[in-house]
Predicted model as a PDB file, atoms N, CA, C, CB and O in Angstrom, pLDDT in the B-factor column:
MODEL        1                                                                  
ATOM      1  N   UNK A   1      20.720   0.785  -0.944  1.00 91.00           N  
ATOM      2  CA  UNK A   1      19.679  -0.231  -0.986  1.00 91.00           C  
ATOM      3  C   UNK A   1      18.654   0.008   0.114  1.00 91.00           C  
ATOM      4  CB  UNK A   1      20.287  -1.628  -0.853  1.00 91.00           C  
ATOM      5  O   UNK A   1      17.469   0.047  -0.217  1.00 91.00           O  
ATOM      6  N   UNK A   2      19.099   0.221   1.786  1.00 91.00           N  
ATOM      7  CA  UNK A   2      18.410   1.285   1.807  1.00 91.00           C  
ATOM      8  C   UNK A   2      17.607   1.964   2.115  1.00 91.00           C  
ATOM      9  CB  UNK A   2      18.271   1.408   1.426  1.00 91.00           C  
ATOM     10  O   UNK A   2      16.706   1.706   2.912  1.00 91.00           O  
ATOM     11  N   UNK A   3      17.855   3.312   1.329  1.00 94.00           N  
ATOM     12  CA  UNK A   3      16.741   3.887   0.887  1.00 94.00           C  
ATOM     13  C   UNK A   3      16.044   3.365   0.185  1.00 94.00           C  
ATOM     14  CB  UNK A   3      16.854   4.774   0.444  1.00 94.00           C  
ATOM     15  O   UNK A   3      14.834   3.535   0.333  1.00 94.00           O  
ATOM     16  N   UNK A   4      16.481   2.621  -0.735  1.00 95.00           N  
ATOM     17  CA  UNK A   4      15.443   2.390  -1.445  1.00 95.00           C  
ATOM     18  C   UNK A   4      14.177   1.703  -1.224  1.00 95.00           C  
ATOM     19  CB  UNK A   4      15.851   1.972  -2.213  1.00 95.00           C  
ATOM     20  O   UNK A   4      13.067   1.957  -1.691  1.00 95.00           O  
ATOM     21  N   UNK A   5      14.609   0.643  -0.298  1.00 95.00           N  
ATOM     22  CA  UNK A   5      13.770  -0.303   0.322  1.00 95.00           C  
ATOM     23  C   UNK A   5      12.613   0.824   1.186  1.00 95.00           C  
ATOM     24  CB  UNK A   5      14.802  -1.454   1.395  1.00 95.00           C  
ATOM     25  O   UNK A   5      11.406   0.646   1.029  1.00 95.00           O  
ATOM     26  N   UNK A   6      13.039   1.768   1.929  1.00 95.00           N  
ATOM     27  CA  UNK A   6      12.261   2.504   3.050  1.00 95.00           C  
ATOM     28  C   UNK A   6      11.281   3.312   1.711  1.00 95.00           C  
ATOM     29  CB  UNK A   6      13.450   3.732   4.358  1.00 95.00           C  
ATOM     30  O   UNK A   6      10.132   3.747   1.782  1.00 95.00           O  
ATOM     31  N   UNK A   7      11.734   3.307   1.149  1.00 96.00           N  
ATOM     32  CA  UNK A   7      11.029   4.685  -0.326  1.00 96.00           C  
ATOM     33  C   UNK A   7       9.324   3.487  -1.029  1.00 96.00           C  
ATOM     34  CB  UNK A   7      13.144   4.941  -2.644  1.00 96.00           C  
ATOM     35  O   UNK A   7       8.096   3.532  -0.971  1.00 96.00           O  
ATOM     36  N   UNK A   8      10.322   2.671  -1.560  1.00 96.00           N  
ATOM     37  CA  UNK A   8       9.194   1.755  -1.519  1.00 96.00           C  
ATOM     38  C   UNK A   8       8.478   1.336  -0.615  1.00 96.00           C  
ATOM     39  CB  UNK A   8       9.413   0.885  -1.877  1.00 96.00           C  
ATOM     40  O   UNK A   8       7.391   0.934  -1.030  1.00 96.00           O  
ATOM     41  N   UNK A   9       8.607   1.269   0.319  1.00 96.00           N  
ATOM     42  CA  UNK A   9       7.660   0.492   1.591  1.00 96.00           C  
ATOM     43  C   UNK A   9       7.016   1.951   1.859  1.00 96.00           C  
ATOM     44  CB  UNK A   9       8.674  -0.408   3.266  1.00 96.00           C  
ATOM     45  O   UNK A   9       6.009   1.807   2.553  1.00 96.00           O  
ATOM     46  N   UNK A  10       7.221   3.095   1.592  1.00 97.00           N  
ATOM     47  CA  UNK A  10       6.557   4.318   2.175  1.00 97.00           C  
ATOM     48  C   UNK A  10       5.212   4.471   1.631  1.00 97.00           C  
ATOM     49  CB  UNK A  10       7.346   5.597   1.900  1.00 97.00           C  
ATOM     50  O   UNK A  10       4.142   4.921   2.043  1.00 97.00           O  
ATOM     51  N   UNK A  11       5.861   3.675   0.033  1.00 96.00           N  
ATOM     52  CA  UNK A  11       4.877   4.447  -1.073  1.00 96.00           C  
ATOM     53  C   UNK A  11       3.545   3.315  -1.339  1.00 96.00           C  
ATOM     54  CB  UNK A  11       5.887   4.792  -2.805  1.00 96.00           C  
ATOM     55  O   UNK A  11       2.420   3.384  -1.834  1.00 96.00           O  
ATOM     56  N   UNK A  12       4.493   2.142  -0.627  1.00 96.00           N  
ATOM     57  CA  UNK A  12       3.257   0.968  -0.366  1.00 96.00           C  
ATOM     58  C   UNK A  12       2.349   1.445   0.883  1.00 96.00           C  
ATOM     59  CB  UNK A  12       3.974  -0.719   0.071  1.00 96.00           C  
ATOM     60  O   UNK A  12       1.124   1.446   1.004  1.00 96.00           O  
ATOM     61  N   UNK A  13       3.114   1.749   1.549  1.00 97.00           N  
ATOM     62  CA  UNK A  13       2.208   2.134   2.882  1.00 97.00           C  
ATOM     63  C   UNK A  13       1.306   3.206   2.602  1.00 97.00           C  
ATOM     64  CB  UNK A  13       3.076   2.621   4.153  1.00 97.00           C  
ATOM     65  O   UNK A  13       0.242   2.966   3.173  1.00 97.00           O  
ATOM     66  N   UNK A  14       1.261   4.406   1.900  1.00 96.00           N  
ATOM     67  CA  UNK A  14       0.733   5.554   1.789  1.00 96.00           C  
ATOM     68  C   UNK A  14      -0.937   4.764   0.824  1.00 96.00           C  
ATOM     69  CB  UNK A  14       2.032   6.820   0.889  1.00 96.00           C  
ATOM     70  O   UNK A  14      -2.127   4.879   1.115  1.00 96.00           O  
ATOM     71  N   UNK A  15      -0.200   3.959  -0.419  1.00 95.00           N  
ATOM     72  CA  UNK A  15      -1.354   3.369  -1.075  1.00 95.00           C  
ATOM     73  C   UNK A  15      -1.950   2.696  -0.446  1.00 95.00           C  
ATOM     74  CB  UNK A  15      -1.212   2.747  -2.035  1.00 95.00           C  
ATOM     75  O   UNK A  15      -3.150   2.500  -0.640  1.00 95.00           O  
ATOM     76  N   UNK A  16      -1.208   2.107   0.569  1.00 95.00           N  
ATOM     77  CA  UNK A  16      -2.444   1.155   1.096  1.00 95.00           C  
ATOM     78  C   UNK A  16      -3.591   1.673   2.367  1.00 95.00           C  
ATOM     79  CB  UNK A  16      -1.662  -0.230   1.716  1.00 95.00           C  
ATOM     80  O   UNK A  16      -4.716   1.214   2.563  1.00 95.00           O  
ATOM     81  N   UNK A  17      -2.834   2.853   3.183  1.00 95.00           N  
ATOM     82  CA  UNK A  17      -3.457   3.561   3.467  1.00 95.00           C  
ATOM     83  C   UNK A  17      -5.163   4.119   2.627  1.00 95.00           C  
ATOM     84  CB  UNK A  17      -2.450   4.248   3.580  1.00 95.00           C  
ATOM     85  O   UNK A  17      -6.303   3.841   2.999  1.00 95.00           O  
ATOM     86  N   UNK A  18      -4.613   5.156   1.155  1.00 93.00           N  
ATOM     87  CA  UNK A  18      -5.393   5.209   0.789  1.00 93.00           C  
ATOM     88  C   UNK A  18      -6.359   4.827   0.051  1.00 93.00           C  
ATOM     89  CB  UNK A  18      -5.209   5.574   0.777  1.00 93.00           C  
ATOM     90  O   UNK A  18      -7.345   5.508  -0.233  1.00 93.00           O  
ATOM     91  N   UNK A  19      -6.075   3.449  -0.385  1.00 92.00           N  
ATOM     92  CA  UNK A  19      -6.844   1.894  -0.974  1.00 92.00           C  
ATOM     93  C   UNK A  19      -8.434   2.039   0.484  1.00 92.00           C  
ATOM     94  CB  UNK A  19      -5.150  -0.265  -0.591  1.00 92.00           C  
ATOM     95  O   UNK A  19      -9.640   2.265   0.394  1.00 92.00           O  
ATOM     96  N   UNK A  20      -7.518   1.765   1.591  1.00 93.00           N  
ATOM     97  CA  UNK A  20      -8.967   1.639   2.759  1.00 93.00           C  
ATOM     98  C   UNK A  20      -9.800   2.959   2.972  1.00 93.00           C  
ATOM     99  CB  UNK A  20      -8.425   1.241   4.484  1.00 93.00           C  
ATOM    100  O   UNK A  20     -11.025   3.001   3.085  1.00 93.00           O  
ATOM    101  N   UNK A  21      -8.937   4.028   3.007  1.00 92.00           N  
ATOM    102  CA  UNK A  21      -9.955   5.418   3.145  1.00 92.00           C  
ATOM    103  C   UNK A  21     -11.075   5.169   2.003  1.00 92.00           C  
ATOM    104  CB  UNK A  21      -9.024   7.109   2.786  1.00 92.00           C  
ATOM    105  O   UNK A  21     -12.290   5.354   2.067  1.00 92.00           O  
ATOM    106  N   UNK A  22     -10.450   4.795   1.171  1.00 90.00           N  
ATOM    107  CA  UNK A  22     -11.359   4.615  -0.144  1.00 90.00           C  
ATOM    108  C   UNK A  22     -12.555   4.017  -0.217  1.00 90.00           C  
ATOM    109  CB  UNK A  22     -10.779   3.960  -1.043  1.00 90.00           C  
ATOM    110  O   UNK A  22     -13.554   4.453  -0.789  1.00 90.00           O  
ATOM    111  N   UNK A  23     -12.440   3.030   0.359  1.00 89.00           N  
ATOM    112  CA  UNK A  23     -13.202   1.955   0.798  1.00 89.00           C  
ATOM    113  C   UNK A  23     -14.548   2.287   1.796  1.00 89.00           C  
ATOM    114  CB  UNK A  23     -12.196   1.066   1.498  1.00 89.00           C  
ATOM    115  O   UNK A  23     -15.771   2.158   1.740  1.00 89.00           O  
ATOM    116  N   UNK A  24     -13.873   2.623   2.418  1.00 90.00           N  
ATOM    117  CA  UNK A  24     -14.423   3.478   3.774  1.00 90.00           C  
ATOM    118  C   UNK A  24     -15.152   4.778   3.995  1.00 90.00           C  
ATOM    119  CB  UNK A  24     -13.424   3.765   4.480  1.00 90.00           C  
ATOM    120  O   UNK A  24     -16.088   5.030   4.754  1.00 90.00           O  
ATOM    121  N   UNK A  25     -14.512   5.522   3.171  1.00 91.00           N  
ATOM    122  CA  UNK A  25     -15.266   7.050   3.267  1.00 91.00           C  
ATOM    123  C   UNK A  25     -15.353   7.484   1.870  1.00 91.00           C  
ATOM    124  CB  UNK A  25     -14.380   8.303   4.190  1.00 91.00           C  
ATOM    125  O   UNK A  25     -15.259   6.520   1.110  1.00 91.00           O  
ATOM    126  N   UNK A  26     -15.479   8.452   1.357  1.00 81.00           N  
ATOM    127  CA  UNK A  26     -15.500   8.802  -0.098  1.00 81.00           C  
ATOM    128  C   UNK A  26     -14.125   9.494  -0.532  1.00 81.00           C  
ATOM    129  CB  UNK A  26     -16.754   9.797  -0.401  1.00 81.00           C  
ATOM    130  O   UNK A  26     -14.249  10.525  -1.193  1.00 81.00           O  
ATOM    131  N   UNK A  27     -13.187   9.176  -0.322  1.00 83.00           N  
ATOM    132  CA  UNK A  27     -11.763   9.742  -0.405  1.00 83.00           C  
ATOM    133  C   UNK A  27     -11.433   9.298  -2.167  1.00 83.00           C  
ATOM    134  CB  UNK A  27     -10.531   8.858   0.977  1.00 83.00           C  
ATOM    135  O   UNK A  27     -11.005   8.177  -2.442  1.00 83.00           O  
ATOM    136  N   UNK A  28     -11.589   9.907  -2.790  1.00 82.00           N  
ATOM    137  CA  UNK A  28     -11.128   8.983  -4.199  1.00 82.00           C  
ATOM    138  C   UNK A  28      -9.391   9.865  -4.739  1.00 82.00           C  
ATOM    139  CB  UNK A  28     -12.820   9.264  -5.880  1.00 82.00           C  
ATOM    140  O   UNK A  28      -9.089  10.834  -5.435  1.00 82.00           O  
ATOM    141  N   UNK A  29      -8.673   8.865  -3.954  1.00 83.00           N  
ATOM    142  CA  UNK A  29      -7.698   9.176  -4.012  1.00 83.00           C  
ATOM    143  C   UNK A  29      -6.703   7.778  -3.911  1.00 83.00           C  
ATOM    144  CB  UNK A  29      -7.654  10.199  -3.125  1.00 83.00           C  
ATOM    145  O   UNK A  29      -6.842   7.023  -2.948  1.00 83.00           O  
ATOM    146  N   UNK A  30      -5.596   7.468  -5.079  1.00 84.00           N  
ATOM    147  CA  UNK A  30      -4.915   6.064  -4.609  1.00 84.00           C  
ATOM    148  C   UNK A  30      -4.744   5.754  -5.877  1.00 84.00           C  
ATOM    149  CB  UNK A  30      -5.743   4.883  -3.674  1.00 84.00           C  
ATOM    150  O   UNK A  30      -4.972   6.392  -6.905  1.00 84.00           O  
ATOM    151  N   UNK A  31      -4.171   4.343  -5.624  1.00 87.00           N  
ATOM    152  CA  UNK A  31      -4.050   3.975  -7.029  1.00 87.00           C  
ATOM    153  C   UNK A  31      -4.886   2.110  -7.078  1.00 87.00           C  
ATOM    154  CB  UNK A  31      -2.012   4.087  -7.490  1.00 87.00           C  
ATOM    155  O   UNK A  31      -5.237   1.325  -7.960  1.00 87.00           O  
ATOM    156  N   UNK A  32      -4.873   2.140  -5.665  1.00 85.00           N  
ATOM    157  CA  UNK A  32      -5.672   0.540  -5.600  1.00 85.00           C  
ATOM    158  C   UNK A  32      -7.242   0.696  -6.786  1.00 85.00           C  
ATOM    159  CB  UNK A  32      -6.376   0.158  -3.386  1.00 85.00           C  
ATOM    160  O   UNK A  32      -7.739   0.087  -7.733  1.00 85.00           O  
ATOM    161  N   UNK A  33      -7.474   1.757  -6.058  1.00 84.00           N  
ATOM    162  CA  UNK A  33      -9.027   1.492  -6.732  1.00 84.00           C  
ATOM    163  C   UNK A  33      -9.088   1.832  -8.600  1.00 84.00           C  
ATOM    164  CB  UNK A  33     -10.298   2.824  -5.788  1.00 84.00           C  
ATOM    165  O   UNK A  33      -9.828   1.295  -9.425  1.00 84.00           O  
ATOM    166  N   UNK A  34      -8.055   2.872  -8.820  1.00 86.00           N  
ATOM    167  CA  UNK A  34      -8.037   2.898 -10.211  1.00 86.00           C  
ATOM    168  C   UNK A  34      -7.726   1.077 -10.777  1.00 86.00           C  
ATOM    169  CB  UNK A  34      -6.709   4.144 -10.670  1.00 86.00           C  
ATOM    170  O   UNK A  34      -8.676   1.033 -11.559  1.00 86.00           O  
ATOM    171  N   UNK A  35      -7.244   0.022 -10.863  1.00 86.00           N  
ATOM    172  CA  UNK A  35      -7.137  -0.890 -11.152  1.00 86.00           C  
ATOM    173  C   UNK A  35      -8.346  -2.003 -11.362  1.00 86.00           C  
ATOM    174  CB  UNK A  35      -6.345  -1.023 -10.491  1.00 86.00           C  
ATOM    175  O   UNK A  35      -8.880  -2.597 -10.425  1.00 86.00           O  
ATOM    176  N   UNK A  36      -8.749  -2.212 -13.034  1.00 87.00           N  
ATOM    177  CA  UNK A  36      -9.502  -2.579 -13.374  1.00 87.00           C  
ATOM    178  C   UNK A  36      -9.764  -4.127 -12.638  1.00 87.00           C  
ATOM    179  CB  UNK A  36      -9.325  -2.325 -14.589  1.00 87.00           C  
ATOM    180  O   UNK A  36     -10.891  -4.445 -12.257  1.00 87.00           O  
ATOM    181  N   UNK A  37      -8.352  -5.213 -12.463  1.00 91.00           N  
ATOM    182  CA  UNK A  37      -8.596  -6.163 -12.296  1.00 91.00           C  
ATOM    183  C   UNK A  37      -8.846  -6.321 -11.142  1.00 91.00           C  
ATOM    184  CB  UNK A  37      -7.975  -6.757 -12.709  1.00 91.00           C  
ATOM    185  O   UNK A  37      -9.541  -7.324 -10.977  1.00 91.00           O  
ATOM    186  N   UNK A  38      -8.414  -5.379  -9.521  1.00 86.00           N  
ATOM    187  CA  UNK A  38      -8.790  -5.099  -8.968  1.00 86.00           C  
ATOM    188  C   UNK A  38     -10.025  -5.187  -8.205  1.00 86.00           C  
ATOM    189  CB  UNK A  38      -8.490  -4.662  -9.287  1.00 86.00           C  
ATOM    190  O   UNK A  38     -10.153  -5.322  -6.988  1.00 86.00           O  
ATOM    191  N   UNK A  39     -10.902  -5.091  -9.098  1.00 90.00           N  
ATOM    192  CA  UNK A  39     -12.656  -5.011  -8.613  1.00 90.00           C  
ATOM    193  C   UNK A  39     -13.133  -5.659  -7.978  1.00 90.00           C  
ATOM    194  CB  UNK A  39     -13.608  -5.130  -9.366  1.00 90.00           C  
ATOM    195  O   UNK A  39     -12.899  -6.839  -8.239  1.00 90.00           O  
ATOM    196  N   UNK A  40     -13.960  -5.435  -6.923  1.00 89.00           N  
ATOM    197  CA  UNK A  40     -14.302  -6.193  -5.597  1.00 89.00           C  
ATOM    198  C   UNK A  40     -13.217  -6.880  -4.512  1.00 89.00           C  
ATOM    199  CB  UNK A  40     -15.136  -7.306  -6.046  1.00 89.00           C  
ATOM    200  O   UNK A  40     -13.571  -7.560  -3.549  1.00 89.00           O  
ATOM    201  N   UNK A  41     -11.571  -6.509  -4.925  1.00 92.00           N  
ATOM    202  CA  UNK A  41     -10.530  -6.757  -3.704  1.00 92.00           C  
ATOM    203  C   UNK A  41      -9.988  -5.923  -3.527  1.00 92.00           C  
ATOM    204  CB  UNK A  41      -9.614  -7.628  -3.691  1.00 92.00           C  
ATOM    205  O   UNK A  41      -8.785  -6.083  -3.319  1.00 92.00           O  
ATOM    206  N   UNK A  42     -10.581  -4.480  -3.505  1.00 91.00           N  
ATOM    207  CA  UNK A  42      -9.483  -3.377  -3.149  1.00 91.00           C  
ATOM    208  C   UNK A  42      -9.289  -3.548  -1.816  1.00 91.00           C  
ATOM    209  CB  UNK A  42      -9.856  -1.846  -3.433  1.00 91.00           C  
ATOM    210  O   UNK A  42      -8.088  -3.402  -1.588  1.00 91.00           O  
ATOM    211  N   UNK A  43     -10.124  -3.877  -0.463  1.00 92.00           N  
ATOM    212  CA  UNK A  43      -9.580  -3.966   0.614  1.00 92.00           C  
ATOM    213  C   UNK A  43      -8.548  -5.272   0.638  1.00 92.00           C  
ATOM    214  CB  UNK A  43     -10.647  -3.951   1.573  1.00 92.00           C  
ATOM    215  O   UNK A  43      -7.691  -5.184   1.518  1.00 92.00           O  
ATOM    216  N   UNK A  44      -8.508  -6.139   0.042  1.00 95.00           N  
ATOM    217  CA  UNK A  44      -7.195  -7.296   0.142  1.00 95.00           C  
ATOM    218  C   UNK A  44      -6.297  -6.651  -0.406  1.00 95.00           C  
ATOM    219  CB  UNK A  44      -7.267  -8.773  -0.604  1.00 95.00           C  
ATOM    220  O   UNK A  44      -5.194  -6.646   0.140  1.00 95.00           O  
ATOM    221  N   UNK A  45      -6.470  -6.010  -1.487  1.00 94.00           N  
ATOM    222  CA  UNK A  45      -5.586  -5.564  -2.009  1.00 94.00           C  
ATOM    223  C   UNK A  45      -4.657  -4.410  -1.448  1.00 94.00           C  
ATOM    224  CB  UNK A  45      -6.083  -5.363  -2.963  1.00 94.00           C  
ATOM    225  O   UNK A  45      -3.550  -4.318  -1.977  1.00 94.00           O  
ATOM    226  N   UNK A  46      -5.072  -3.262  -0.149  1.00 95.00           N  
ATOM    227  CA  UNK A  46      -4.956  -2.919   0.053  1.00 95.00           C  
ATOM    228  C   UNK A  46      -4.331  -3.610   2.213  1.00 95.00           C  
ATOM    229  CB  UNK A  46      -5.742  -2.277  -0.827  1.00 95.00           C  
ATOM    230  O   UNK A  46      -3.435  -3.153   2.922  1.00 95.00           O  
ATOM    231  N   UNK A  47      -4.676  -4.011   2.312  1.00 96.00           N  
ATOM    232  CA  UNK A  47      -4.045  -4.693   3.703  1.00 96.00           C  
ATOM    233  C   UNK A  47      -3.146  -5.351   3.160  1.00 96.00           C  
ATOM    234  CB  UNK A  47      -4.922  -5.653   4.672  1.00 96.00           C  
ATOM    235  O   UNK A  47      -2.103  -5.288   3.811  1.00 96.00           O  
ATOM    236  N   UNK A  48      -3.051  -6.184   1.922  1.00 97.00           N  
ATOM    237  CA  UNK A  48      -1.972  -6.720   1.219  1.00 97.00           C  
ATOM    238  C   UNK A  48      -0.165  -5.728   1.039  1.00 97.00           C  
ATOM    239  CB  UNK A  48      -2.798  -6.932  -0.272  1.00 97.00           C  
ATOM    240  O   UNK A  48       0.982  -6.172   1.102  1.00 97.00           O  
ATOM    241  N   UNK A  49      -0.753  -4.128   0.780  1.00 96.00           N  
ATOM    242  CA  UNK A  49       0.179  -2.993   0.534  1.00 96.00           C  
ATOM    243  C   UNK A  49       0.474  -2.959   2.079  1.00 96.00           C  
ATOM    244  CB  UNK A  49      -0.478  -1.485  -0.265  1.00 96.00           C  
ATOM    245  O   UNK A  49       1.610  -3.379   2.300  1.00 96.00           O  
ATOM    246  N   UNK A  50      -0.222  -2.578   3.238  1.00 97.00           N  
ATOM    247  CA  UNK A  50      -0.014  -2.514   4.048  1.00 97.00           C  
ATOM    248  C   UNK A  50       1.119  -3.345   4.915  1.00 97.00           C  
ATOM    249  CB  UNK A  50      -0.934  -2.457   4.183  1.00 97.00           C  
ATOM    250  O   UNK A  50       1.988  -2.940   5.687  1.00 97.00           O  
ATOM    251  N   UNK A  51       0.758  -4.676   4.474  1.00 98.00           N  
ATOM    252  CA  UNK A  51       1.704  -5.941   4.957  1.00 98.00           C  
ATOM    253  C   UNK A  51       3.021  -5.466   4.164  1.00 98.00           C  
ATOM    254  CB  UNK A  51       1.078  -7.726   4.427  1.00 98.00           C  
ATOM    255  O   UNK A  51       4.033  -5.231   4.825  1.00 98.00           O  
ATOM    256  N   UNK A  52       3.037  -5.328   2.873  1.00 97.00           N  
ATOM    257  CA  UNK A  52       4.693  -5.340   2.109  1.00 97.00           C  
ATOM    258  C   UNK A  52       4.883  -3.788   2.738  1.00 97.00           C  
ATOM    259  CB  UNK A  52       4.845  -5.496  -0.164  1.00 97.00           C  
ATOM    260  O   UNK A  52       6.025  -3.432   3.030  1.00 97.00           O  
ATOM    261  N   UNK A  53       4.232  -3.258   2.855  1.00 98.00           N  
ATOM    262  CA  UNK A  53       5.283  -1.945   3.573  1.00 98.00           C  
ATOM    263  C   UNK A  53       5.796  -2.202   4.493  1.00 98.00           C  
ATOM    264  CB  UNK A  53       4.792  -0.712   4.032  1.00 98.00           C  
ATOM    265  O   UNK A  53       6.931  -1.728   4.545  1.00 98.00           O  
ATOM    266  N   UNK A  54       5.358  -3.043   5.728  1.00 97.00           N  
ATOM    267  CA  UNK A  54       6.096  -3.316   6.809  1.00 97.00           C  
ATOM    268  C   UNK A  54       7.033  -4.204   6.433  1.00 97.00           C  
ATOM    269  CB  UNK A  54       5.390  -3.742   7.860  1.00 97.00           C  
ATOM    270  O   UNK A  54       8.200  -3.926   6.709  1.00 97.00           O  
ATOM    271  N   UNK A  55       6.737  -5.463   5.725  1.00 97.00           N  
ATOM    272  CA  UNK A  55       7.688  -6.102   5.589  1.00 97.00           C  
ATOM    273  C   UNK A  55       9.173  -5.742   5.074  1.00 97.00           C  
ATOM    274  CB  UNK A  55       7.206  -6.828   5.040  1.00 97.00           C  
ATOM    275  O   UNK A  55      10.257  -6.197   5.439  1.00 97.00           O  
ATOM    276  N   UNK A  56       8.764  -4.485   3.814  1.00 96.00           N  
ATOM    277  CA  UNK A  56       9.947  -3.714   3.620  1.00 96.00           C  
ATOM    278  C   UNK A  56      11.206  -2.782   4.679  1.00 96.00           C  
ATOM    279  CB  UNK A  56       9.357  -2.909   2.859  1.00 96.00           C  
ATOM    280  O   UNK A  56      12.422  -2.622   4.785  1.00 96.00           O  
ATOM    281  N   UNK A  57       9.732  -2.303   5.381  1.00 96.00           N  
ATOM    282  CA  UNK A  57      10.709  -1.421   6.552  1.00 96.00           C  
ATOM    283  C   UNK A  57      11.454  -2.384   7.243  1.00 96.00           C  
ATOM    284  CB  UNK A  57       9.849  -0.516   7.775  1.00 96.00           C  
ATOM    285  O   UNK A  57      12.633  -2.213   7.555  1.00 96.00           O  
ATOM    286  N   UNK A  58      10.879  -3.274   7.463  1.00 96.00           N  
ATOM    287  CA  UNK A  58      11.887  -4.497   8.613  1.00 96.00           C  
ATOM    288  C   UNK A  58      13.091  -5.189   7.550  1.00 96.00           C  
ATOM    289  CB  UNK A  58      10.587  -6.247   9.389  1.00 96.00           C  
ATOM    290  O   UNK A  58      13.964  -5.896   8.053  1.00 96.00           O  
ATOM    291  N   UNK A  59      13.077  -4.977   6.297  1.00 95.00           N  
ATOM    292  CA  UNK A  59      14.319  -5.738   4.856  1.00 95.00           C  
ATOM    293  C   UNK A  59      15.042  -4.063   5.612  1.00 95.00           C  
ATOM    294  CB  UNK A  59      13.561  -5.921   2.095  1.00 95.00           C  
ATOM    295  O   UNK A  59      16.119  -4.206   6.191  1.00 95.00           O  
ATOM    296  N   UNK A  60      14.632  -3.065   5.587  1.00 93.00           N  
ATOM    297  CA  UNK A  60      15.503  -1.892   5.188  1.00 93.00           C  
ATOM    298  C   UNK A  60      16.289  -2.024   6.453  1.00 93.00           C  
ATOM    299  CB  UNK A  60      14.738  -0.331   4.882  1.00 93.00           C  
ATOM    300  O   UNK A  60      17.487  -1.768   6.337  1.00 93.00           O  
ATOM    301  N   UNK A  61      15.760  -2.450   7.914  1.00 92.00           N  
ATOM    302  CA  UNK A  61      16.200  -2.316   9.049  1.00 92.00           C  
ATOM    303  C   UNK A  61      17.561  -3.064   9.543  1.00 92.00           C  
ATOM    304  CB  UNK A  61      15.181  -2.609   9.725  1.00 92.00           C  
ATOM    305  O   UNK A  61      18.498  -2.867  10.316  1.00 92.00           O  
ATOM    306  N   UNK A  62      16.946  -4.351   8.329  1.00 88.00           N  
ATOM    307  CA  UNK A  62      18.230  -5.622   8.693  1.00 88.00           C  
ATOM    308  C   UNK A  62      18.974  -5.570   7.921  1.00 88.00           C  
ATOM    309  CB  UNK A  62      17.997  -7.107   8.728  1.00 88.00           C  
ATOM    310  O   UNK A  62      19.621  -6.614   8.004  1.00 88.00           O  
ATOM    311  N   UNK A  63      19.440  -4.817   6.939  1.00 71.00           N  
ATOM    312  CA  UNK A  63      20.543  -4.321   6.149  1.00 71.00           C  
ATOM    313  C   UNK A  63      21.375  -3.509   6.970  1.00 71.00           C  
ATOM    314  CB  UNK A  63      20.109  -3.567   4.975  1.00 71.00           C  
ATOM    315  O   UNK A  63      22.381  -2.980   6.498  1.00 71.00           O  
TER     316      UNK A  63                                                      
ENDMDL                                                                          
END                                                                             
């Protein structure tokens, strides 16, 4: 459980990472910004990934 928890929180963290490069520079890379409903909250949407990755790493820690 885990791993699993750290795997997910990695893969949140990595998207949410690249949700803001996105935002920010011309990086078109991620999966925030492909998302139609998305439009005009990729940065919430993306500090949002940021938050559940940590929150995950700290579920994986207290197991």
């Amino acid at each position: 459980m885990r791993q699993l928890l750290e795997a997910i929180g990695f893969i949140a963290l990595v998207q949410g990472v690249a949700g803001l490069l996105h935002e920010f520079t011309d990086l078109h890379w991620g999966l925030v910004q492909r998302l139609g409903f998305l439009d005009g909250y990729e940065v919430y949407a993306s500090v949002a990934l940021l938050v559940l990755a940590f929150a995950l790493f700290a579920a994986a820690e207290s197991r």
